[in-house]
SERO-4910 file (N, C-alpha, C, O; in steps of 0.05 Angstrom, whole numbers):
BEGIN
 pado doro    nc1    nc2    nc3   cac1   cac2   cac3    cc1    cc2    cc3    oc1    oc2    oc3
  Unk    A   -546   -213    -39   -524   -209    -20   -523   -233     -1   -543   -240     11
  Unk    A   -499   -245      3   -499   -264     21   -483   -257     45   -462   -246     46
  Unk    A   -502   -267     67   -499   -248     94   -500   -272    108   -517   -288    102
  Unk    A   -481   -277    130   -484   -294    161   -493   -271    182   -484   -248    180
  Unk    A   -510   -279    200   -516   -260    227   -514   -281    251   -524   -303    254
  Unk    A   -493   -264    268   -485   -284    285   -482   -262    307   -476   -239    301
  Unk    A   -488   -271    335   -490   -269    354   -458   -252    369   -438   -265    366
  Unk    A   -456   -233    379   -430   -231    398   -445   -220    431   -455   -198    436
  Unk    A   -442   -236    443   -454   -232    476   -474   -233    472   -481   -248    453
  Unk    A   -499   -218    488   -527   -216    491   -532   -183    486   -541   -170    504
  Unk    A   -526   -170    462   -527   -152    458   -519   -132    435   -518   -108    434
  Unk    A   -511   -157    411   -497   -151    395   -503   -171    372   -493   -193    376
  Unk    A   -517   -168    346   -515   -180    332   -494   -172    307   -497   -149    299
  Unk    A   -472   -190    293   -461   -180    278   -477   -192    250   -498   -205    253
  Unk    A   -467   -188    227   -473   -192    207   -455   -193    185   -456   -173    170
  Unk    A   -438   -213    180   -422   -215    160   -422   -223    134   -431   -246    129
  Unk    A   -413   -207    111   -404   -208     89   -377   -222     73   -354   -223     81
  Unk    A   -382   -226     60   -347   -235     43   -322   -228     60   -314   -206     67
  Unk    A   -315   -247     63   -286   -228     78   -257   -226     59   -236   -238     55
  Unk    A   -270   -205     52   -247   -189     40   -248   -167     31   -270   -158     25
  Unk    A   -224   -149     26   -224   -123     25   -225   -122      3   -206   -133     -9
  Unk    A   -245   -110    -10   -269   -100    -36   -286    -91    -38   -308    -99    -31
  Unk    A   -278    -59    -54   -298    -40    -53   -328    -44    -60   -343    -25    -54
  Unk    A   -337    -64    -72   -362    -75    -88   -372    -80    -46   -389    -69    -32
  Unk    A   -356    -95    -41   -368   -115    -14   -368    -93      8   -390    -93     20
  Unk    A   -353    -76     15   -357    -57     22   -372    -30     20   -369    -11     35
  Unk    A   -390    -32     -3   -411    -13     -8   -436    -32     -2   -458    -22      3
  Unk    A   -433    -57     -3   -462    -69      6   -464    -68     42   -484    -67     57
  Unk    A   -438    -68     49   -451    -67     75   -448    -41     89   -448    -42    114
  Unk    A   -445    -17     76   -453     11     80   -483     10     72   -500     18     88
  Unk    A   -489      1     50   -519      3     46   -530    -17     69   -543     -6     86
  Unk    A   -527    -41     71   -536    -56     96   -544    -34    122   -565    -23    129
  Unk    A   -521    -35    128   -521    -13    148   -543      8    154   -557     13    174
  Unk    A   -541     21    127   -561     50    129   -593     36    118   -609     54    112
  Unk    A   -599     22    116   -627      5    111   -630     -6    138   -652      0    148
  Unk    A   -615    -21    151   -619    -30    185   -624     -2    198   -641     -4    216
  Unk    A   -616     24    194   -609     42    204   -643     64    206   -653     77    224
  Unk    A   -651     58    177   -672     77    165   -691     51    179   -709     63    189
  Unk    A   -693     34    181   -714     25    192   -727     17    228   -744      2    238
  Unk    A   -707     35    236   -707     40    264   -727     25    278   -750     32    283
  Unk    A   -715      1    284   -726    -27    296   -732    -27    330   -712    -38    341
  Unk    A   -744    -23    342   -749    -20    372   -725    -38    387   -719    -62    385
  Unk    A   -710     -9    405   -693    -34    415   -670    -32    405   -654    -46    418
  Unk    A   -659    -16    380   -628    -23    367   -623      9    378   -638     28    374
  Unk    A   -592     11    395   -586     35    389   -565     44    378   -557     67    382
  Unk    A   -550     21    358   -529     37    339   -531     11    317   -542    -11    317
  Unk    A   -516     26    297   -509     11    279   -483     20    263   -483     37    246
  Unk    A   -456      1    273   -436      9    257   -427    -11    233   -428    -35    238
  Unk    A   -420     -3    209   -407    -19    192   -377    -11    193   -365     10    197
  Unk    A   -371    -37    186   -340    -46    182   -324    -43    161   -331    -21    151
  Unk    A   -307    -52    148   -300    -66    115   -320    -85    111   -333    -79     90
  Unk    A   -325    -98    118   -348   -123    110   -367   -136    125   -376   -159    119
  Unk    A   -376   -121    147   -389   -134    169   -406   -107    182   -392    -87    187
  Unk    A   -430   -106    186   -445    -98    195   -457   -103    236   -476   -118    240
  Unk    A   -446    -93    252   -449    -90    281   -479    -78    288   -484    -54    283
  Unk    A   -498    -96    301   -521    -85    308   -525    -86    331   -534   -106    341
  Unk    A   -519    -66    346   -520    -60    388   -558    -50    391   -571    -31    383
  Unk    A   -564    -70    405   -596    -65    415   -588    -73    449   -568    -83    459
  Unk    A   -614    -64    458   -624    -61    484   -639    -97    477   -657   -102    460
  Unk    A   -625   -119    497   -642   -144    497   -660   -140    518   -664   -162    529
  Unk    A   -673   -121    529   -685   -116    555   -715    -97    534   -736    -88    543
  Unk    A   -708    -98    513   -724    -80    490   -734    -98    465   -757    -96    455
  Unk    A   -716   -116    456   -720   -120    429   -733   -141    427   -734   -156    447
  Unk    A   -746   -150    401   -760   -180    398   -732   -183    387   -724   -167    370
  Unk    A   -709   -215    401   -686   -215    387   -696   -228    351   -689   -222    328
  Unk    A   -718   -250    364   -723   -270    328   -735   -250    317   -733   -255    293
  Unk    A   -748   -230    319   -765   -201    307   -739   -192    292   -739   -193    268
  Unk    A   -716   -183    305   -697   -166    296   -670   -185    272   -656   -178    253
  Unk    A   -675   -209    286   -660   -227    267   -681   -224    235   -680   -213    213
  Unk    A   -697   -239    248   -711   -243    214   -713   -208    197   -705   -202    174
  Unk    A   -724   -192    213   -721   -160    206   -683   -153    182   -680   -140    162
  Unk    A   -668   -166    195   -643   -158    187   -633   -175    156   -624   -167    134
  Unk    A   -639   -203    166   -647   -220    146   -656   -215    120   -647   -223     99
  Unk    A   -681   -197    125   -696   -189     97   -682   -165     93   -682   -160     69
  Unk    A   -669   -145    108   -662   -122     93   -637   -137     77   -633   -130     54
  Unk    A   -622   -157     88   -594   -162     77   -609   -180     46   -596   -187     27
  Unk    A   -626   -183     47   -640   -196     15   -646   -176     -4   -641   -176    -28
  Unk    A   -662   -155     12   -675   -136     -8   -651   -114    -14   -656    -97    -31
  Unk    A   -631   -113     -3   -614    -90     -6   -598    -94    -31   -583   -114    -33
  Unk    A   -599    -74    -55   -582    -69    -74   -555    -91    -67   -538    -94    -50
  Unk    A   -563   -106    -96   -531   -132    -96   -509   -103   -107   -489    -99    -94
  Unk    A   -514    -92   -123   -492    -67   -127   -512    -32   -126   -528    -19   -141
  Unk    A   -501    -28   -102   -517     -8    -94   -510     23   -104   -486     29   -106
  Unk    A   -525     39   -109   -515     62   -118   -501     92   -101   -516    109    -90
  Unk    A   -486     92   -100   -459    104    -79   -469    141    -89   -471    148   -112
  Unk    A   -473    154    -72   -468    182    -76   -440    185    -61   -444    189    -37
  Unk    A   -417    185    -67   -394    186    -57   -381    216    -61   -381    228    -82
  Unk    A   -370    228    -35   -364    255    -45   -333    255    -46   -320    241    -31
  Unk    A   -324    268    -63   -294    268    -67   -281    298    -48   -285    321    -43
  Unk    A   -259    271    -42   -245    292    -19   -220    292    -31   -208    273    -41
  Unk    A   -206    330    -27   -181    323    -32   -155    332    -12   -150    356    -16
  Unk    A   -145    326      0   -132    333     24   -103    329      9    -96    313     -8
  Unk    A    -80    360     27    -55    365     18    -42    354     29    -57    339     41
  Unk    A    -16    348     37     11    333     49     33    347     41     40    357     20
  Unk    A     45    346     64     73    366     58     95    335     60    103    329     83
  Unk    A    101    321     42    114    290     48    150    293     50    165    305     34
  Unk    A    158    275     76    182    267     78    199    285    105    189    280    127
  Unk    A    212    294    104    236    308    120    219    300    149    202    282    146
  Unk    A    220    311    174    204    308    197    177    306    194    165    300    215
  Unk    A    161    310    173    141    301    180    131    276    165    108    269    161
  Unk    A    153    264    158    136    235    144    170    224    142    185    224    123
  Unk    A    175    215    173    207    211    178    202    169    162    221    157    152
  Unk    A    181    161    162    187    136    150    186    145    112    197    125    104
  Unk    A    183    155     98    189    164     75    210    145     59    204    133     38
  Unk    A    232    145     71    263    133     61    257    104     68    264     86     53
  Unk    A    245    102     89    246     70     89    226     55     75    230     30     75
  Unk    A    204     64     62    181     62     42    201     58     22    210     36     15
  Unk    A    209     81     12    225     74    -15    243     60    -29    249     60    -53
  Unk    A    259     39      3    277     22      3    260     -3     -5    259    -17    -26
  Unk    A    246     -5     19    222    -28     13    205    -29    -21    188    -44    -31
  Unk    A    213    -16    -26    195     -7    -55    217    -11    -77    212    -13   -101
  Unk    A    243    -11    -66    261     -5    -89    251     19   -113    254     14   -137
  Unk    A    241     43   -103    244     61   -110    250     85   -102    265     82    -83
  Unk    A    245    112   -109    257    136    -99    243    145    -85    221    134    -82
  Unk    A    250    166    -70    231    179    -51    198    186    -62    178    183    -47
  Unk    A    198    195    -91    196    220   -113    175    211   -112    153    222   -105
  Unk    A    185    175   -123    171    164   -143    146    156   -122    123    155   -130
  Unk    A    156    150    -91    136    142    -71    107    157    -63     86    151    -53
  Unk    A    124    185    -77     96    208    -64     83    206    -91     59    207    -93
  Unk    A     96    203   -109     79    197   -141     56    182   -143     36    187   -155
  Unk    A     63    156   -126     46    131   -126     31    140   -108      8    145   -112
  Unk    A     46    143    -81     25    151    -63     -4    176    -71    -27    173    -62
  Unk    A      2    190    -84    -15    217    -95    -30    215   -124    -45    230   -136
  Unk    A    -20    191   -129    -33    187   -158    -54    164   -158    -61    154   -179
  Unk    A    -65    152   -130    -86    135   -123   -108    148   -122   -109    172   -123
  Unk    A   -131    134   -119   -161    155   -112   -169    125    -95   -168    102   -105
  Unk    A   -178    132    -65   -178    114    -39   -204    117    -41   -217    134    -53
  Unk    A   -210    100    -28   -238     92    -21   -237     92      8   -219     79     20
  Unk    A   -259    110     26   -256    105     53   -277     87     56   -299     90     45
  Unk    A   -268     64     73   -274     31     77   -301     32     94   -324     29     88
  Unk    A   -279     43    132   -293     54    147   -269     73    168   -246     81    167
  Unk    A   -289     74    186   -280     88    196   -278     85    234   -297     81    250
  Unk    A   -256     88    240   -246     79    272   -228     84    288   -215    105    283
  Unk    A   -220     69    313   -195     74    318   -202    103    343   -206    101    368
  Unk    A   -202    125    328   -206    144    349   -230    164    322   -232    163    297
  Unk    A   -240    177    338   -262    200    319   -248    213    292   -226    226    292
  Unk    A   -265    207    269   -243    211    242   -224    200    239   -209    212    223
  Unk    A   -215    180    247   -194    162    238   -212    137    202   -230    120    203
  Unk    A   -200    145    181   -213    140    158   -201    113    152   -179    115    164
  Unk    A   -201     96    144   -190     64    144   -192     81    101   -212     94     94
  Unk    A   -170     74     85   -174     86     63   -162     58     47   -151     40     60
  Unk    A   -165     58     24   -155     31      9   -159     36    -18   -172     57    -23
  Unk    A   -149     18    -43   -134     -1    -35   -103     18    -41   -108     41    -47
  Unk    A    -79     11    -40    -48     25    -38    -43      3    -60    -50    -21    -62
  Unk    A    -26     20    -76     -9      6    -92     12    -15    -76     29     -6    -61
  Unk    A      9    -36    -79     31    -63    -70     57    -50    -72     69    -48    -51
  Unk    A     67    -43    -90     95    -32    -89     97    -14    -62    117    -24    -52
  Unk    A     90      4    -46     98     18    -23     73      8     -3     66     21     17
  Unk    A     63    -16     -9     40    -25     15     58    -38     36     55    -61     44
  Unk    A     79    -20     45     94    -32     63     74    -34     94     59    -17    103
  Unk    A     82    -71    111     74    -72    124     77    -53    160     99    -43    164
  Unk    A     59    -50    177     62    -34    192     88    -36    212     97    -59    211
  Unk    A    101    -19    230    119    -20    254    117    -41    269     95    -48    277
  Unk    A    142    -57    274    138    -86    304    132    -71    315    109    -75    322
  Unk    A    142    -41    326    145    -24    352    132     -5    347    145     15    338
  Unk    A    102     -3    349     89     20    348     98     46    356    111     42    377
  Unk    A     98     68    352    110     95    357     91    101    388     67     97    388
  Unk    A    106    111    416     83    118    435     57    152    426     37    158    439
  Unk    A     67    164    405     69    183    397     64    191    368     84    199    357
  Unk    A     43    190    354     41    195    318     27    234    322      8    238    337
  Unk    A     38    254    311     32    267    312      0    276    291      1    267    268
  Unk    A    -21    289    298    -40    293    289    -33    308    265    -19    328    262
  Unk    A    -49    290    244    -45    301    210    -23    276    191    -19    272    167
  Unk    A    -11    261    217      7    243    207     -7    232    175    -31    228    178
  Unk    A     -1    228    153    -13    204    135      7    186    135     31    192    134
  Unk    A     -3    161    136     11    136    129     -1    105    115    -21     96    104
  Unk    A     24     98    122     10     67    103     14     42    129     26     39    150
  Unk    A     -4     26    111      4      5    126     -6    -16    110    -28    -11    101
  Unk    A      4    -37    103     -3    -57     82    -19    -36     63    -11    -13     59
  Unk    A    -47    -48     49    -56    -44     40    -72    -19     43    -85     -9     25
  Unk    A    -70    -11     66    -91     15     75    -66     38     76    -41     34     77
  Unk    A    -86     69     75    -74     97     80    -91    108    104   -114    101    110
  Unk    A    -78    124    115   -100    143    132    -85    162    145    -60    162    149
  Unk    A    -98    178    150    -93    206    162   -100    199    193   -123    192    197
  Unk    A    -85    201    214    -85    218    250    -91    234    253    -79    255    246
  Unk    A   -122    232    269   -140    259    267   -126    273    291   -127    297    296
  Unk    A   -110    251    309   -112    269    339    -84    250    339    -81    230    325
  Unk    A    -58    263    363    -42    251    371    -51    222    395    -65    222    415
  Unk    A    -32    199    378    -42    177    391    -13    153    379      3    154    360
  Unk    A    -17    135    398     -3    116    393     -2     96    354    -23     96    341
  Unk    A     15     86    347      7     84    317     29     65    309     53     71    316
  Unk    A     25     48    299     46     27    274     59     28    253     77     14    245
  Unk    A     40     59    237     40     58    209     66     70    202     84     76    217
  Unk    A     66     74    174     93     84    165     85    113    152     70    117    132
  Unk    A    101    137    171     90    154    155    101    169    139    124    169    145
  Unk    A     99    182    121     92    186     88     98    217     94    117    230     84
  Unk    A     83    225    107     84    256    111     60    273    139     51    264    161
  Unk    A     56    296    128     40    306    143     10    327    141     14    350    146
  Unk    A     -7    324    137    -29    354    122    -29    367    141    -22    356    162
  Unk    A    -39    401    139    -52    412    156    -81    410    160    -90    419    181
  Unk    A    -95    401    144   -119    392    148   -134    377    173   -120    361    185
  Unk    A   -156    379    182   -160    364    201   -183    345    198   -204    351    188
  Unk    A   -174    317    210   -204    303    194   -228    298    212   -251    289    210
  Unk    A   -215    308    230   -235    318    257   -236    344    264   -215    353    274
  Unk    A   -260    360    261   -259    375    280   -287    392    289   -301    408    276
  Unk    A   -289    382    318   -314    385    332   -321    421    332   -338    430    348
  Unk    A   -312    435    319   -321    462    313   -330    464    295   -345    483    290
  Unk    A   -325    441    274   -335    448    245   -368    440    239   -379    418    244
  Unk    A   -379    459    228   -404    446    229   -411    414    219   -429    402    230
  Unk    A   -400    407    205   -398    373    199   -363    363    210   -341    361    198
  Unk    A   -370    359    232   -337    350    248   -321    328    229   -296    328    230
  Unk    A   -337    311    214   -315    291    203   -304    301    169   -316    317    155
  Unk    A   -285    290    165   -282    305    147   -288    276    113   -298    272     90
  Unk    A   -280    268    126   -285    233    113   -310    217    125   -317    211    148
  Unk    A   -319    212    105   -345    190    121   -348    166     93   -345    169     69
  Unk    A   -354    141    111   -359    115     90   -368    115     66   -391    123     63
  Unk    A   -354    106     44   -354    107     15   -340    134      0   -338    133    -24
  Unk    A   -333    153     11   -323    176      5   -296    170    -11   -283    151     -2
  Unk    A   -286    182    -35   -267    179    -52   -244    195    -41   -254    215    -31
  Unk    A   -216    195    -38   -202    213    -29   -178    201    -48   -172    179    -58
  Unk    A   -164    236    -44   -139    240    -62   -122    251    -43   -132    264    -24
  Unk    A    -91    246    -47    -78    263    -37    -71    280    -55    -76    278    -79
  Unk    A    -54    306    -39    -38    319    -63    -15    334    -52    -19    349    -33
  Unk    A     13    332    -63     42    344    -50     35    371    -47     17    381    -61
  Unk    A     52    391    -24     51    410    -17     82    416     -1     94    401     13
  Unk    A     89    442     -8    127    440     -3    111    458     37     93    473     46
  Unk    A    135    443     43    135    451     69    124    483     76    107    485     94
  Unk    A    131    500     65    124    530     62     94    534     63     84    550     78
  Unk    A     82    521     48     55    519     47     37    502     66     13    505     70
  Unk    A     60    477     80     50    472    101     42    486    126     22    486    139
  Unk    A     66    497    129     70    518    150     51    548    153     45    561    173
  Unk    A     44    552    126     29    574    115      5    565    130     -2    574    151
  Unk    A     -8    545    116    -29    539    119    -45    535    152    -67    542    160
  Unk    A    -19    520    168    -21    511    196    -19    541    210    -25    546    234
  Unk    A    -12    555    195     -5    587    226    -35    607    206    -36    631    210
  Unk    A    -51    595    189    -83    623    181    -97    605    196   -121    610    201
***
């Protein structure tokens, strides 16, 4: 695995990978991650991964920093060049188009295809969640068919309603919570990909496979009022 570790402030080592969006490169630095993670180094108190980059937040008032460099160093050597993924498959519904996925028509223009054919493509992918950000359960998903990888809003919406799915270039994702947003959206689930009652609140977590699947408004509605 070839890794740079480079410095952000006095409190932050990052650790970068290939830059680019690839699921191969993106499972090494989930494994990165959870090997920095399992070896609970005096001094580090988080560790997030990215698409391709690995974030290590320590206490410099705690840590040996050249202890923790060279420490990170050897895990990014010894860590699986293709690592073995227990990935769980997720499949979440969408009720797509009319008010709740009001960008729909403009996808399909951009695509020079039909509405039909948009939820086709869109629903006939299997995503890889990358990572994960933005706000709690927000799933960064990839890769989108180029034909509807339409790019995101100049004018972000002040307002994306929770459950929104959309696209944006190359990525999909679901709005766990109402929030400001760029993307183009596609439609809506009742599903939630957050939720702090559930005994495992996220519903997506890194390397996880996900599918969509169409659902006629009726069943949306069904679903949102049990």
């Amino acid at each position: 695995m070839i890794a740079t570790i480079v410095p952000a402030g006095d409190s932050v080592l990052v650790v970068e990978l290939e830059e680019r969006i690839d699921p191969l490169v993106n499972a090494r630095t989930i494994a990165l991650a959870e090997a920095v993670m399992r070896g609970q180094f005096r001094g580090v108190r988080d560790v997030v991964a990215t698409y391709r980059s690995v974030a290590v937040h320590y206490d410099p008032l705690r840590v040996d920093y050249d202890g923790l460099v060279a420490a990170i160093e050897r895990e990014s050597h010894s860590t699986q060049t293709t690592p073995a993924e227990k990935a769980s498959r997720v499949r979440i519904p969408v009720c797509y188009g009319g008010d709740l996925g009001p960008d729909l028509s403009e996808v399909a223009r951009f695509a020079g295809m039909s509405e039909d054919d948009v939820v086709r493509t869109h629903t006939s992918g299997v995503y890889r969640v990358f990572m994960l950000g933005f706000v709690a359960g927000f799933a960064y998903l990839g890769i989108v068919d180029e034909r509807i990888a339409m790019p995101r809003r100049e004018t972000p919406r002040l307002k994306v309603p929770a459950g929104s799915v959309g696209v944006a270039g190359g990525q999909t994702g679901v709005y766990p919570a109402e929030t400001p947003g760029g993307w183009r959206l596609l439609g809506r689930t009742p599903v939630k990909p957050f939720d702090p009652n559930r005994a495992d609140p996220f519903l997506m977590k890194a390397g996880d496979a996900v599918e969509f699947y169409g659902i006629s408004r009726e069943e949306y509605d069904a679903w949102r009022s049990s």
